[in-house]
KEKE-3310 file (N, C-alpha, C; in steps of 0.2 Angstrom, whole numbers, plus 5000, padded with zeros to 4 digits):
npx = (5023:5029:5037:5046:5054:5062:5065:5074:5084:5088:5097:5107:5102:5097:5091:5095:5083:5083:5099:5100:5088:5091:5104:5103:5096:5102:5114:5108:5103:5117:5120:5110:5113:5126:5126:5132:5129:5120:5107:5106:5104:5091:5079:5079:5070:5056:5039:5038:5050:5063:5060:5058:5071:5080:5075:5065:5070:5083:5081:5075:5082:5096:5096:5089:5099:5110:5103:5102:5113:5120:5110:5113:5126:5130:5136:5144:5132:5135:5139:5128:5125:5129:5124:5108:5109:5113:5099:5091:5095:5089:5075:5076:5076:5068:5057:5060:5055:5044:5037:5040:5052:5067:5074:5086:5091:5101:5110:5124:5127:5110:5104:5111:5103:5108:5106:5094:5096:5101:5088:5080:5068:5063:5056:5066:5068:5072:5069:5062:5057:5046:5041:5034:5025:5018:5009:5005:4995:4984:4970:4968:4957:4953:4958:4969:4965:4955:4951:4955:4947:4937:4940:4939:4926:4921:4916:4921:4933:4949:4962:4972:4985:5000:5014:5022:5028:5025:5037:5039:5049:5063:5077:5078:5089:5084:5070:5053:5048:5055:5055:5053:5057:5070:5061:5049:5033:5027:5017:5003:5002:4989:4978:4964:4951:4947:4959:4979:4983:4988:4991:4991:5000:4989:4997:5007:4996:4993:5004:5007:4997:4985:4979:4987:4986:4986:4981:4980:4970:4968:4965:4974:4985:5004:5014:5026:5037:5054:5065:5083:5086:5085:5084:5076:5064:5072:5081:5092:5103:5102:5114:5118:5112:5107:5092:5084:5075:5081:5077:5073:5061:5047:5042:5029:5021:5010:5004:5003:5011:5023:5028:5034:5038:5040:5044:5040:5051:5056:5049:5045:5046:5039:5025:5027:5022:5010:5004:5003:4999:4987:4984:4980:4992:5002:5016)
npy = (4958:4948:4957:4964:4954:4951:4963:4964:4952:4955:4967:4962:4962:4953:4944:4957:4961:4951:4952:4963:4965:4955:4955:4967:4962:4951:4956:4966:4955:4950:4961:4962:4950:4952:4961:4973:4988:4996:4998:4990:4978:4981:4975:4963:4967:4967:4964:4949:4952:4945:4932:4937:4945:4934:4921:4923:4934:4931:4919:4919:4930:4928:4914:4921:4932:4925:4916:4929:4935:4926:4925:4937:4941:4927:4918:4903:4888:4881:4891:4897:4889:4889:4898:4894:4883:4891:4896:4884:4880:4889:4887:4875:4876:4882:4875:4865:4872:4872:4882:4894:4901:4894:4891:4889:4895:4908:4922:4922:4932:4936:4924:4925:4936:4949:4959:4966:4973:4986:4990:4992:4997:5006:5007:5003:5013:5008:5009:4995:4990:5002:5000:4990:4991:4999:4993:4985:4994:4996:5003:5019:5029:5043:5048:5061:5066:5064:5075:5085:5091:5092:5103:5112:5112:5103:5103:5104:5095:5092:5103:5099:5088:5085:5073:5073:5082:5090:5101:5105:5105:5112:5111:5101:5087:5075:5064:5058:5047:5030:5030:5040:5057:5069:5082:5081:5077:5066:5066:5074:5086:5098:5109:5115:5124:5134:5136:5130:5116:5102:5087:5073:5056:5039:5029:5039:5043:5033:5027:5043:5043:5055:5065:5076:5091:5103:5120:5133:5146:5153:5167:5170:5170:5179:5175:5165:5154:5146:5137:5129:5114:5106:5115:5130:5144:5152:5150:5143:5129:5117:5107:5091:5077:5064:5056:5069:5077:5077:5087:5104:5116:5121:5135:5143:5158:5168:5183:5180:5167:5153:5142:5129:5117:5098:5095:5079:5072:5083:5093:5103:5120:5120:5118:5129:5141:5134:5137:5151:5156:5151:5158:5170:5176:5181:5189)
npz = (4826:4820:4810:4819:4824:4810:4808:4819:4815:4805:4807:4814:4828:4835:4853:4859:4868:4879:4881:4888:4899:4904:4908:4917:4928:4933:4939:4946:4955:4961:4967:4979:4982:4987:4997:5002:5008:5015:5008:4999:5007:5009:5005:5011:5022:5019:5013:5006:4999:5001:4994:4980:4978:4980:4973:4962:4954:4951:4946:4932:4926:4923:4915:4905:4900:4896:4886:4876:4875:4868:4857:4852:4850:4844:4849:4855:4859:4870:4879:4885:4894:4908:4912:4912:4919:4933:4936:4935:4948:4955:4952:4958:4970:4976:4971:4983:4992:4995:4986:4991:5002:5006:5024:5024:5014:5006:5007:5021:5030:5028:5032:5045:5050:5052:5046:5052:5062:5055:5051:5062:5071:5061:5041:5026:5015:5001:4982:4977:4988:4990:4981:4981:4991:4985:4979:4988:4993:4987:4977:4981:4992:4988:4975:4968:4954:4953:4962:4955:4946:4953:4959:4947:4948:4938:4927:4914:4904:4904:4894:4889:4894:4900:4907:4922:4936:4952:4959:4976:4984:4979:4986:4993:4997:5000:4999:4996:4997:4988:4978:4971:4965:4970:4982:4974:4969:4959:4943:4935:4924:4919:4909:4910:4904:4912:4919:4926:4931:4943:4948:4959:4954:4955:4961:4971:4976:4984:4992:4998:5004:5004:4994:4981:4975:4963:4961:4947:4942:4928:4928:4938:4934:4930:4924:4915:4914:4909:4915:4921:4921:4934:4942:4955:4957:4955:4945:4947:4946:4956:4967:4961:4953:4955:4956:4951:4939:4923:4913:4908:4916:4923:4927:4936:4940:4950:4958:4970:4974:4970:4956:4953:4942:4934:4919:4908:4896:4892:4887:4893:4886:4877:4884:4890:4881:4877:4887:4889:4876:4878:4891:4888:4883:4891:4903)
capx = (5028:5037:5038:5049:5059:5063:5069:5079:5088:5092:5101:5109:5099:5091:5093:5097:5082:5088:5104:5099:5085:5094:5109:5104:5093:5108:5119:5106:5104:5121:5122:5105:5117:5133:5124:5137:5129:5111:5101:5108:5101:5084:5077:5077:5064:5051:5036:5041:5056:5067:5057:5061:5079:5085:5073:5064:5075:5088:5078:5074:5087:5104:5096:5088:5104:5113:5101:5101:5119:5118:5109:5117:5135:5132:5143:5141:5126:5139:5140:5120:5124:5132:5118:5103:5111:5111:5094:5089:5098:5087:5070:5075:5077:5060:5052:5063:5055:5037:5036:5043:5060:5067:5077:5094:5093:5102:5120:5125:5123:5104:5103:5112:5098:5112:5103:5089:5100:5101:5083:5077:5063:5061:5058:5069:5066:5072:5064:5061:5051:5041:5035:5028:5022:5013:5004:4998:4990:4978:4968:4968:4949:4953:4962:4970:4964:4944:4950:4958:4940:4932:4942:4938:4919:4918:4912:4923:4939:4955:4962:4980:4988:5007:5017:5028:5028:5027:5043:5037:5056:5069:5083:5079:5089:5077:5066:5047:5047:5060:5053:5051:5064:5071:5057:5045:5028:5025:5009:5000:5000:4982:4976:4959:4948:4948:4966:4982:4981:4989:4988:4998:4996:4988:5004:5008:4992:4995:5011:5008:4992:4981:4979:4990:4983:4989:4976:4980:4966:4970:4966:4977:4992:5007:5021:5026:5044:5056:5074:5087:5089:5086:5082:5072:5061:5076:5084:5101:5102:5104:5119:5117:5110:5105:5085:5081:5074:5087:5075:5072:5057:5043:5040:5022:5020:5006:5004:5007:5014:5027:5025:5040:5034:5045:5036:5042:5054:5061:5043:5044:5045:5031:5019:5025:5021:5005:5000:5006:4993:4978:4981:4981:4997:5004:5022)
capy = (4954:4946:4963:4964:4948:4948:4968:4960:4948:4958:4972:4959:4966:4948:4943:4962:4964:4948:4954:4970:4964:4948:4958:4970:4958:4949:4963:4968:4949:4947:4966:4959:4942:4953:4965:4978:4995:4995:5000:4984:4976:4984:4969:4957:4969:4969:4957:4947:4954:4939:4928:4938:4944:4928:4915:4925:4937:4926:4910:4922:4934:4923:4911:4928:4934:4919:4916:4934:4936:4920:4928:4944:4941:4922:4914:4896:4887:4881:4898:4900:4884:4890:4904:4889:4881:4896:4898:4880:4879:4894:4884:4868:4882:4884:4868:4865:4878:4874:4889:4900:4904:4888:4895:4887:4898:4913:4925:4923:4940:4935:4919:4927:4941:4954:4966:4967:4978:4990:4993:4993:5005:5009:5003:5004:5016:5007:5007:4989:4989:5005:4997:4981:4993:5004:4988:4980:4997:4996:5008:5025:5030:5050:5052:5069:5068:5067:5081:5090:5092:5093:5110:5119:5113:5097:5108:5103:5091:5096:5104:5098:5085:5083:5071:5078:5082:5097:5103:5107:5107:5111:5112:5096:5083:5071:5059:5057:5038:5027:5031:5049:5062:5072:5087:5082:5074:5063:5066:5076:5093:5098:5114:5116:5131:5138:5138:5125:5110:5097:5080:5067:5048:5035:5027:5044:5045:5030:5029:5048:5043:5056:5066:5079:5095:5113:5122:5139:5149:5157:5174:5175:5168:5183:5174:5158:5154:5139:5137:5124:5109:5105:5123:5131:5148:5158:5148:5143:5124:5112:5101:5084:5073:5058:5057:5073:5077:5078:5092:5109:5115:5123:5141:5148:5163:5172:5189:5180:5162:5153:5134:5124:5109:5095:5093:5074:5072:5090:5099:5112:5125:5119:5119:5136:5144:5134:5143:5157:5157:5151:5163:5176:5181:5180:5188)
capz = (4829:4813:4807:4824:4824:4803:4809:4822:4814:4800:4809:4821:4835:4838:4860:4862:4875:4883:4884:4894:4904:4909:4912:4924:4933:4935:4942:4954:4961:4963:4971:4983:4988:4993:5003:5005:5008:5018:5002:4994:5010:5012:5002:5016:5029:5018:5012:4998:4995:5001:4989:4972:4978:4981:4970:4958:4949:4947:4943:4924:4924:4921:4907:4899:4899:4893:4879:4875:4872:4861:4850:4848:4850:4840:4854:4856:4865:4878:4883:4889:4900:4914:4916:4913:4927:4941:4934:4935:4953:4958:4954:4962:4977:4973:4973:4989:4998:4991:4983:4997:5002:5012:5030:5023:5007:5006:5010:5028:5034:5031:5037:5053:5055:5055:5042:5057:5066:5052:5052:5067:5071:5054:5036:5021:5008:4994:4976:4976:4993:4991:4974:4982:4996:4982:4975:4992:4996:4982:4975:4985:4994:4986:4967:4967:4948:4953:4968:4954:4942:4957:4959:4940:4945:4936:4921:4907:4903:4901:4885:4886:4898:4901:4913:4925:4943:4956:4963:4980:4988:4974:4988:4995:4997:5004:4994:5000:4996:4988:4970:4971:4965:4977:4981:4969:4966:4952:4942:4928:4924:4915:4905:4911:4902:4918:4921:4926:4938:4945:4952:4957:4952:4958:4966:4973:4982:4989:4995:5005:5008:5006:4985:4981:4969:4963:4957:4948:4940:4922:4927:4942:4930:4931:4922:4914:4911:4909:4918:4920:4924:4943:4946:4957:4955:4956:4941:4949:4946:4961:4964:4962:4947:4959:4957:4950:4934:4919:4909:4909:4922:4921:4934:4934:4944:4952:4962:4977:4973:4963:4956:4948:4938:4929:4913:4905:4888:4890:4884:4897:4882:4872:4889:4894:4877:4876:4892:4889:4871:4883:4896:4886:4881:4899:4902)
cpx = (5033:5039:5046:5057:5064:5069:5077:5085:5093:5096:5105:5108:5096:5096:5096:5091:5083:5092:5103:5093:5087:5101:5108:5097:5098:5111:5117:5104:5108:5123:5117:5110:5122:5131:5128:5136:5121:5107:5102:5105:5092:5079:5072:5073:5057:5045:5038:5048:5064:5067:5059:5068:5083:5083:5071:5066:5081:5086:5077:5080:5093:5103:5094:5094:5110:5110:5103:5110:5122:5116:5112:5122:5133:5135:5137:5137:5129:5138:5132:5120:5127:5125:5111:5104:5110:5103:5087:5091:5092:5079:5070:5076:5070:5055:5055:5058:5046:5036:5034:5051:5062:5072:5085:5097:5095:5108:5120:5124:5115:5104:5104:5108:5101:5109:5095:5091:5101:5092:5076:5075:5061:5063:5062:5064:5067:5067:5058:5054:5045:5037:5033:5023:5015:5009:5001:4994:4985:4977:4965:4959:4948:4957:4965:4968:4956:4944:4951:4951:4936:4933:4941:4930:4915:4915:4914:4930:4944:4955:4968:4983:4997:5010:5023:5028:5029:5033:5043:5044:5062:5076:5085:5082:5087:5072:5060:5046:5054:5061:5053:5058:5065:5064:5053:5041:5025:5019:5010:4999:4995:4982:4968:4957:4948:4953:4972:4982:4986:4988:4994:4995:4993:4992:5005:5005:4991:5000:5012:5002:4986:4982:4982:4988:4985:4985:4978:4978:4970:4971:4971:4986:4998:5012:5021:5035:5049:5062:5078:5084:5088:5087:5077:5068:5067:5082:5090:5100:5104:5110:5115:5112:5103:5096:5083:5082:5081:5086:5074:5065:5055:5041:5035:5021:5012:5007:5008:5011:5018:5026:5031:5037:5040:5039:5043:5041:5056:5056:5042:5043:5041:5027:5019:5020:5014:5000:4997:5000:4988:4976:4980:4986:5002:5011:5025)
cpy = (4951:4950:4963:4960:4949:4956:4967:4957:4951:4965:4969:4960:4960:4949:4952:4962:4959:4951:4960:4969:4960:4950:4963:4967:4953:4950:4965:4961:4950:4954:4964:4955:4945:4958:4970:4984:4991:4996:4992:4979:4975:4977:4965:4960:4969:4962:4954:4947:4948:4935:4932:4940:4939:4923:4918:4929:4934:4922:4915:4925:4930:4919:4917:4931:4929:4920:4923:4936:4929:4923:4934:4943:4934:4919:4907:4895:4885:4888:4900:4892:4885:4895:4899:4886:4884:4895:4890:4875:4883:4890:4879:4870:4882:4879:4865:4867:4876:4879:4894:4899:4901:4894:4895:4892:4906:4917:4921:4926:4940:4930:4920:4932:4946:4959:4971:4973:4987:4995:4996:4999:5009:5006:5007:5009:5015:5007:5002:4988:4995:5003:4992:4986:4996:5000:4985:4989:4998:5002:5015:5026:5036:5050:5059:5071:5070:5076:5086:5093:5094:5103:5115:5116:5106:5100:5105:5098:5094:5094:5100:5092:5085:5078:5076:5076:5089:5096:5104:5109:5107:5111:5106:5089:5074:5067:5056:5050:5035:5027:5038:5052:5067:5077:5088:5076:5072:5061:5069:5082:5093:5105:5113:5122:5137:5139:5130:5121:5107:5093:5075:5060:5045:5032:5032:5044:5038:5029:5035:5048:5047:5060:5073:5085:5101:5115:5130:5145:5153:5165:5179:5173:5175:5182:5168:5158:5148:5141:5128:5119:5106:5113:5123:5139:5154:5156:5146:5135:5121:5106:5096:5082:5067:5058:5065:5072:5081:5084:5099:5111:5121:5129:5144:5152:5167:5178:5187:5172:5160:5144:5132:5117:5105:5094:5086:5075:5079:5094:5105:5118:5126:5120:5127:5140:5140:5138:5146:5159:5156:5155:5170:5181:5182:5181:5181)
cpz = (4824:4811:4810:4822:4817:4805:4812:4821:4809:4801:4814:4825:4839:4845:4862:4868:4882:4886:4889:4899:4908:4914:4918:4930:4935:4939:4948:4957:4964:4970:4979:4987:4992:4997:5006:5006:5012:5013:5000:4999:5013:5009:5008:5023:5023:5013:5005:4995:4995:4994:4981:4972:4974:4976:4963:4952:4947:4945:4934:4923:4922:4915:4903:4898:4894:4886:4875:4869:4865:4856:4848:4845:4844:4841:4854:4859:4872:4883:4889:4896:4907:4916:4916:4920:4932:4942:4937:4942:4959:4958:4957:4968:4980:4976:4981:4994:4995:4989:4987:4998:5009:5017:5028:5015:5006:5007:5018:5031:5033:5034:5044:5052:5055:5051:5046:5060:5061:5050:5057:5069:5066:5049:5032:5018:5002:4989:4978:4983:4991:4985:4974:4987:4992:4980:4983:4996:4993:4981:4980:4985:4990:4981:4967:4958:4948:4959:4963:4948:4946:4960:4954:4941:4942:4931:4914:4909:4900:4896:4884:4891:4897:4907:4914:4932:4946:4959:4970:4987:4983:4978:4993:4995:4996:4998:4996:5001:4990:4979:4968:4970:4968:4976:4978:4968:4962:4951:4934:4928:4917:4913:4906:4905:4908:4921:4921:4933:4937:4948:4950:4954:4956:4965:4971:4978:4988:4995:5000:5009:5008:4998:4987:4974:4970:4958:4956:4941:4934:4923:4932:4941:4927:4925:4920:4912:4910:4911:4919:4923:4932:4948:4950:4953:4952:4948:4942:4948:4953:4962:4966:4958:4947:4959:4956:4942:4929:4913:4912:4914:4920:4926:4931:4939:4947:4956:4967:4982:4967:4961:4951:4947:4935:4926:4908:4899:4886:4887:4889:4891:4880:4877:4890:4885:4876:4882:4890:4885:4875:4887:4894:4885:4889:4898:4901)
residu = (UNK:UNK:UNK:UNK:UNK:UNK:UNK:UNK:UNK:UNK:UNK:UNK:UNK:UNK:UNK:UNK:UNK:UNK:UNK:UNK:UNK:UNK:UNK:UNK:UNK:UNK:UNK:UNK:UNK:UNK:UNK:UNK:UNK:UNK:UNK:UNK:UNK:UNK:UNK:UNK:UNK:UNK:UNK:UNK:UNK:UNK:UNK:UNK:UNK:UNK:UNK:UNK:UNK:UNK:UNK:UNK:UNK:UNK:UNK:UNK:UNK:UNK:UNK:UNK:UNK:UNK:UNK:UNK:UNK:UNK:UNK:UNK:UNK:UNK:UNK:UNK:UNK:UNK:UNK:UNK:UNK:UNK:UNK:UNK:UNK:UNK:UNK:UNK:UNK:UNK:UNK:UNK:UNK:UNK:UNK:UNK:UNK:UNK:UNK:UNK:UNK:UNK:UNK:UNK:UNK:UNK:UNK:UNK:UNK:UNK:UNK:UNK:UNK:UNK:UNK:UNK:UNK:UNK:UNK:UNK:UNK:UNK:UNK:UNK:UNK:UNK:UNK:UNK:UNK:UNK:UNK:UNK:UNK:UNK:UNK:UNK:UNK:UNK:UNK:UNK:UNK:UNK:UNK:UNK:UNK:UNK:UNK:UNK:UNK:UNK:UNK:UNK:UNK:UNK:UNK:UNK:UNK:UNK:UNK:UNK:UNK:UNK:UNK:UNK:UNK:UNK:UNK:UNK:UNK:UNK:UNK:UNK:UNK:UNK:UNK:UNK:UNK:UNK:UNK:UNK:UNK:UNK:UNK:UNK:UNK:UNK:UNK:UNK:UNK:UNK:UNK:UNK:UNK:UNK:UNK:UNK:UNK:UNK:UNK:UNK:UNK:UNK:UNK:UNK:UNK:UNK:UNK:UNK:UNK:UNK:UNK:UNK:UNK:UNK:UNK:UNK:UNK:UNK:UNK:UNK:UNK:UNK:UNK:UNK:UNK:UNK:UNK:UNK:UNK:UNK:UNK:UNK:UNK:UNK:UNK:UNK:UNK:UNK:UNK:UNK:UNK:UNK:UNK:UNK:UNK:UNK:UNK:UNK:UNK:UNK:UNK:UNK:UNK:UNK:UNK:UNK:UNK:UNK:UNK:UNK:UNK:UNK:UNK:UNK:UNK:UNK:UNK:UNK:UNK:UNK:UNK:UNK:UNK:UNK:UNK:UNK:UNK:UNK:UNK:UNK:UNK:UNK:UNK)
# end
């Protein structure tokens, strides 16, 4: 941690994660307060999400910011007072409200109820909700990582692991939950002795509810190959940037199926060709 600091200080870099954590919890309070798109609003239907919006992220976010840029820039300590202040506004919001979120505190599109009408009959998809949702569902009854051992036998441990995610809709707009990228289940892709697997996360298995696994035997492995970008089987890439993977992908083939993988940090290449040597040389 000295190491860090003495690094820090002697490349000017001191208050940089300040400045960037403070800042963009700053940026998304202030977008939470003005509430101008229904995403920006999704906040206020879900448990909790009042409470950190409106007290929470801003009560850190604005001094972290303040101090942050102090140290980096080397601006005056004046400067870190205006954002103590919001900071120090937002606790005695706080202690106001016994440590809950008083009825008087808030925009006026919430106070009046009017973001109710946008949700009505149905919850938000935001980030920010599906990742309080994924924590109050605890720990999934089914793992797709024990279903997916449970599918080579339970015989041996995988030889290789990668993160990534199965592609299961590459033309899909659409986004299973509010953390997911579009058409694609975030997990683990494995190298079995017996062939290639997958399994989604823990979160994952929460969140759909029930474990997600592709199992696909070595010896019934045809093909292995890698394509762009937000492609599918066919290699044509897909428009749109928004929530898809930014690397290269991963297509394994069989006789009479096709599997599109995102493999994380742009290693599609390296997996395919480790296959490729596992399975024996495999087109």
């Amino acid at each position: 941690m000295f190491l860090e600091v003495e690094c820090a200080r002697s490349w000017g870099m001191q208050g940089l994660p300040g400045t960037v954590v403070g800042g963009l919890g700053s940026v998304y309070a202030v977008w939470c307060w003005l509430g101008r798109t229904r995403q920006a609003r999704s906040w206020a239907v879900i448990d909790r999400g009042p409470n950190l919006a409106l007290i929470g992220i801003p009560m850190f976010a604005f001094v972290m910011f303040g101090a942050g840029i102090h140290l980096l820039f080397g601006l005056p300590k004046l400067v870190v007072l205006p954002f103590g202040i919001i900071s120090a506004l937002h606790f005695l919001v706080l202690l106001a409200g016994f440590f809950s979120l008083p009825k008087w505190w808030g925009p006026g599109w919430f106070r009046r109820g009017e973001y109710k009408k946008d949700f009505e009959g149905a919850q938000p998809q935001g980030a920010m909700g599906t990742l309080l949702d994924s924590y109050a569902a605890g720990t999934p009854a089914v793992r797709s990582r024990h279903e997916l051992a449970k599918s080579f036998g339970d015989v041996s441990a995988p030889v290789a692991r990668w993160k990534g995610g199965w592609v299961h809709d590459p033309d899909t707009d659409e986004q299973d939950h509010g953390l997911a990228r579009k058409g694609t289940v975030e997990g683990t892709l494995a190298w079995y002795p017996q062939g290639l697997g997958f399994a989604a996360t823990e979160r994952e298995d929460s969140l759909r509810g029930k474990p997600t696994v592709v199992t696909i035997p070595a010896e019934r492995l045809t093909s292995v190959e890698v394509v762009s970008a937000r492609a599918g089987a066919d290699g044509r890439p897909r428009r749109g940037r928004w929530m898809r993977s930014p690397f290269p992908r991963l297509v394994v083939r069989t006789a009479s199926d096709t599997y599109v993988f995102d493999v994380a940090r742009g290693r599609a290449r390296q997996v395919a060709a480790f296959i490729k040597e596992r399975a024996g040389q495999v087109a």
